[in-house]
N, C-alpha and C positions, 0 to 999 in steps of 0.2 A: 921654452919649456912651459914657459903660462900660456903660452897660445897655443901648446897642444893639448893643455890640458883643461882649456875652454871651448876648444873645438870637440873633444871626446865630450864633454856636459853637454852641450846643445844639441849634438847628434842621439843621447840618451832621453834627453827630452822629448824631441821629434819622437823618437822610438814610440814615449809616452805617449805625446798626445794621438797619433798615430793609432796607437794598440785601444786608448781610451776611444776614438772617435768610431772604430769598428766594431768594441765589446758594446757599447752605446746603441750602434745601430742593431745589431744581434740580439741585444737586451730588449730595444723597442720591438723587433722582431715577433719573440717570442710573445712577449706579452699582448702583440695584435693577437699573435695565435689561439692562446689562453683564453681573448675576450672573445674572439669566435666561437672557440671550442663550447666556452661558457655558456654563451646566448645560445647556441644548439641546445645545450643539457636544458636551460630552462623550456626555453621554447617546446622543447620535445614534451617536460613534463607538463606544462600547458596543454597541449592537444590532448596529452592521453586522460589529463582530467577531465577536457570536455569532453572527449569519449565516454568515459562512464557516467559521466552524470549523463549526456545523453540517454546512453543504451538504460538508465536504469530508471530515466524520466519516461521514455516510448515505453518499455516493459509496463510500465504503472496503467497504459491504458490499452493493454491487449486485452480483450473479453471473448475471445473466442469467435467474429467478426470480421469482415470484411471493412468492415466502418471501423472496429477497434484498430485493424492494422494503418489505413489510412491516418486514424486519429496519430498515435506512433512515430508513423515516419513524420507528419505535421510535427511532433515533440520534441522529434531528435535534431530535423535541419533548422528549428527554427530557436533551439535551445538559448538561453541568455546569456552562456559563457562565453570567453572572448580568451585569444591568447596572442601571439608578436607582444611579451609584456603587456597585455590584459590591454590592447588599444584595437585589435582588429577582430574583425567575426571569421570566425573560419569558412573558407570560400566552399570547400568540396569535402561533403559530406555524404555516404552512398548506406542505407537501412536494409537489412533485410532480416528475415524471419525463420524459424528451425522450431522444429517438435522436440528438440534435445540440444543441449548446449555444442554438441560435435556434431549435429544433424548437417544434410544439405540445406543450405538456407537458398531463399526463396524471399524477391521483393516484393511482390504481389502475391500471396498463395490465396488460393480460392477452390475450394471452401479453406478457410482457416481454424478452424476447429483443431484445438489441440497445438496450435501456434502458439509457444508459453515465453520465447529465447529472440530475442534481439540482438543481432553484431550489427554497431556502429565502426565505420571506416572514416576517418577524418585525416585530411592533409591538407598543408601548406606548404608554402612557400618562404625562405628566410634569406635575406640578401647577405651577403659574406663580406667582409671590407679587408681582410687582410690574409685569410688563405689563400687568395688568389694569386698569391705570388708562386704557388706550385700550377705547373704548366698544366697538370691533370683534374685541379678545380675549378669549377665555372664561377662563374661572377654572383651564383644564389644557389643551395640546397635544398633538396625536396623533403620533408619530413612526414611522415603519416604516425597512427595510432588506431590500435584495436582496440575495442570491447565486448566483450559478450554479457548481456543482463537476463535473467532468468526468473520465471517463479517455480518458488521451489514448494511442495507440498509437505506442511507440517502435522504432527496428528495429535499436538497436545496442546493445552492451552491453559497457562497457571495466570499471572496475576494482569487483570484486565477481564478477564471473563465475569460476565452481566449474569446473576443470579436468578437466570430464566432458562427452561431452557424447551423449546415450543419444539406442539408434535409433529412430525414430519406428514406429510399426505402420500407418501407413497411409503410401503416397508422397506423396500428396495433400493434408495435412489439411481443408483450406478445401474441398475437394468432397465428401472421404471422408468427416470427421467434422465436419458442421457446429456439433457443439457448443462445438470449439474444445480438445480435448485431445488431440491427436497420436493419437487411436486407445487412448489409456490410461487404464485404469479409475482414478477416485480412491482413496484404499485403498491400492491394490495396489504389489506392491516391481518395481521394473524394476534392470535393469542399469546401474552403472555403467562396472564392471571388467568387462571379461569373463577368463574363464579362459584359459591361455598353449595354445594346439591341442596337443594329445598327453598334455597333461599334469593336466589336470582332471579331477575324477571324472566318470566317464561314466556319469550318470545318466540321461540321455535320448539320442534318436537327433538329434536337432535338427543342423544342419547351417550353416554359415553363403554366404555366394553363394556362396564357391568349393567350395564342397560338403566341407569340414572340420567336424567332427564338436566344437561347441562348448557349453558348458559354463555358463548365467547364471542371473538369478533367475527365479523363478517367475512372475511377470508376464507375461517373454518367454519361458518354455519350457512356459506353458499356452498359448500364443495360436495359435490353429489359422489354419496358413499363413501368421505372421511365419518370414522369413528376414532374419537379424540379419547386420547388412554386416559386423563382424568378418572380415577376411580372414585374419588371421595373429597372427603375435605381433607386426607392424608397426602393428597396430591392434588395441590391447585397449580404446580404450574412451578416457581423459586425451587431453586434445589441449594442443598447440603455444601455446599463448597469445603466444607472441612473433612469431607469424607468421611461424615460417619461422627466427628467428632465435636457436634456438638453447633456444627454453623447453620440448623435451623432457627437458630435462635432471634427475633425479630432485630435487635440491636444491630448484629453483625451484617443478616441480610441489606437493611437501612446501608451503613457501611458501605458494602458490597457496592451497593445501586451507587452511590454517587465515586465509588473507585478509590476508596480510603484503607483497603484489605491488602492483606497479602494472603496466597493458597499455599500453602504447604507442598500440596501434591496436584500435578496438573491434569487439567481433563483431560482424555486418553479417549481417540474414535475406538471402539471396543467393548468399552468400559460401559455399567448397567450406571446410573445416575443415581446418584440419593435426592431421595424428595425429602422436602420441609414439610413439617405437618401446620395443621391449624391457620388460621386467620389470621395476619401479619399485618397491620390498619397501619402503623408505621412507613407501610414499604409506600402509597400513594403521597405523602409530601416528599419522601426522598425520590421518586420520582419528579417530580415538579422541582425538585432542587436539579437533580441535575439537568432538566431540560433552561432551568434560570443560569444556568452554568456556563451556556450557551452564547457566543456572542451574537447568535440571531435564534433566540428564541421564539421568534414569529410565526416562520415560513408555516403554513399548513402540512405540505406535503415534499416529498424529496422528489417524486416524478411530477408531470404536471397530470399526466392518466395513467390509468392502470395496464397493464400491460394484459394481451387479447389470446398471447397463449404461452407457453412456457421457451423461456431463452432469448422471449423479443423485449428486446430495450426500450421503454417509451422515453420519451422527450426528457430531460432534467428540468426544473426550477432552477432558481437563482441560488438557494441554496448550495454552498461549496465550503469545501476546505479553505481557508486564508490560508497564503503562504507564508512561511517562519518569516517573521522579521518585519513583514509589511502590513502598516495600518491598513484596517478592515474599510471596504467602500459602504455607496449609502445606494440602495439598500444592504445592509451590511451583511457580506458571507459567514456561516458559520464556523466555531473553532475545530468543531469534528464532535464536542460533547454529546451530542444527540444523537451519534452513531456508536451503536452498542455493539459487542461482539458475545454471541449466545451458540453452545451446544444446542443440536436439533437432535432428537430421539426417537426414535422407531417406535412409533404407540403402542404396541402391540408385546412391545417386550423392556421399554426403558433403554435401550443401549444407545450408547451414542454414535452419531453418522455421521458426523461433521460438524462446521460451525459456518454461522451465515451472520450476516449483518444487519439491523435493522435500525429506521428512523422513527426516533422518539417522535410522536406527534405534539402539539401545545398540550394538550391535554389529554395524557396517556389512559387515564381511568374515569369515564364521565359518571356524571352525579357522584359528585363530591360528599354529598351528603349521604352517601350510601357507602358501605365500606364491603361489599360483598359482589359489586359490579367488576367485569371483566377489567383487564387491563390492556391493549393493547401496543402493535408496533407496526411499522409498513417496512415490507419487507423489501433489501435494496439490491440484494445478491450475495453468493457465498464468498466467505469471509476471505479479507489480506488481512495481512498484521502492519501496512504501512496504509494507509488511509490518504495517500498525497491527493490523489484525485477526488475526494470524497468517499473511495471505500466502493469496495462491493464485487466489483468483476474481476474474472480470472479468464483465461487462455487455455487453462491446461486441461479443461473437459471432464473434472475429477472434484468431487465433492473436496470439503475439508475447510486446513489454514492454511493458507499462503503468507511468504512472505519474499522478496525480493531481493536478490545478491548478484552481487559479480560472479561470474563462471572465468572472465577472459579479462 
């Protein structure tokens, strides 16, 4: 009787270890599967992050260009993101281009004009170590990732807008200058101050509509048949950012210049501009504040020439944007402080056209000793609202603000 009933325990044991020895395996089973599964989900969201920062890094340098698209695809295959858990570059990366975020895209388009939309294609490769035990998975899976990056055109512009806002050379732009710069050379310095009527050196004949005899930079006092809307000393040039209510004031303009405001209400392409009146002596150190603001407040110029007719790119300077996070080199790049974002106005009637960018020179207002001299800026292209590249070009063939988003 004891020995059958030590033969029944031993054979419940076996049972045990037996049932233990298979849930065991079953159990490690699964949990290979789990870490496959797992490494897929990361991995996958690895690529698709590089995707977009990709797509939204090439979008940063489309300018409407054959050189911008080139520039682009350089951005996206050579991006610095990395995924297989942040150790490998992504091998296969394929760029192309679209007039619209759902448009037929196009690797090479030519002429590229109105190319604004980048789809990034990124894939790899991820080796498997334990699905493989189903007879219908291979030994590695193929993972890919989409993105699509876009600019997108904005028509308002609240806090961040430069308390200037220069007259346009053409009434028209969008018919005049279809390349989308207000009639202004890249390169070149335009006005932002103008000179108080009577009191400026009178170095040219130049005339403003009411036919007063006015005083700016060289941009607008070479431009054969600009008449600069300056009427008086009710409008030199600073405008109203309060809309009326009260942000003539020399204080706030000072403010304004060096980016310490908030706007209530944003500027609107449409909308007629309020001008500042009177003489603002205030506003020449806060300019030079924020050109010191600068982490290379040196450079002379943002091009190295002026540009020889409307839409052509000349050369860059050393002059750039630093990237977040990384110490500035020697000659050291700028932080972006010298690039202003300003409404451009239709001389002729005040209304706003758009918004363009412009680089603080070292010395925005010369002779210092004068407070009725012009004020200057070099004008670098019309406006984005992300500045990664240094600011200034767009893709999409269309006055304004841009600024840069995922579509895909």
């Amino acid at each position: 009787m004891l020995l059958r009933s030590w033969k029944r325990l031993a054979a419940r044991r076996g049972f045990v270890l037996f049932v233990t020895a298979l849930s065991s395996v079953a159990i490690l089973g699964m949990m290979g599967l789990c870490m496959d599964l797992a490494r897929l989900y990361i991995a996958k969201n690895e690529l698709q992050n590089y995707a977009d920062a990709a797509a939204i890094a090439a979008t940063n340098r489309l300018d409407g260009t054959t050189t911008g698209i080139s520039n682009a695809t350089t951005e996206a295959t050579t991006n610095v993101n990395k995924w297989f858990f942040d150790t490998a570059s992504v091998g296969t990366v394929a760029v192309d281009f679209a007039t619209s975020p759902t448009g037929t895209f196009a690797s090479n388009p030519n002429p590229a004009t109105g190319y604004a939309f980048t789809r990034v294609q990124a894939q790899g490769t991820l080796p498997l170590y334990f699905m493989t035990i189903f007879s219908s998975v291979g030994s590695t899976y193929n993972i890919s990732a989409t993105a699509v990056a876009g600019q997108t055109l904005l028509n308002s512009l609240g806090d961040g807008a430069f308390p200037f806002s220069p007259d346009a050379h053409v009434p028209n732009p969008i018919a005049s200058d279809p390349t989308g710069n207000f009639g202004f050379l890249k390169g070149e310095v335009y006005t932002l101050r103008w000179d108080p009527v009577g009191k400026g050196k009178k170095v040219t004949s130049i005339t403003n509509r009411s036919g007063n005899q006015v005083v700016g930079c060289t941009g607008d006092m070479n431009a054969t048949g600009f008449i600069p809307g300056a009427d008086n000393n009710g409008q030199r040039g600073y405008i109203d950012l309060l809309d009326g209510g009260g942000g003539g004031g020399a204080s706030f303009i000072r403010d304004a210049i060096v980016g310490s405001v908030q706007i209530p209400d944003p500027l609107v392409v449409g909308e007629t501009i309020d001008n500042a009146n009177g003489n603002k002596q205030t506003e020449v150190p806060a300019l030079l504040n924020r050109v010191a603001q600068d982490t290379n407040p040196t450079t002379a110029t943002y091009y190295t020439a002026k540009a020889t007719s409307l839409g052509e790119t000349p050369p860059r300077t050393y002059y750039a944007v630093d990237p977040p996070g990384l110490p500035p080199p020697s000659p050291p790049r700028g932080n972006g402080r010298r690039i202003v974002t300003s409404p451009v106005n239709n001389p002729t009637n005040d209304i706003i056209i758009g918004f363009a960018q412009f680089f603080l020179p070292p010395d925005p207002c010369p002779d210092l000793d004068s407070s009725v001299q012009p004020c200057c800026a070099e004008y670098i292209g019309s406006a984005q609202s992300l500045p990664a590249n240094g600011g200034g070009e767009n893709g999409g063939g269309s006055l304004g603000l841009y600024r840069i988003k995922l579509f895909q």
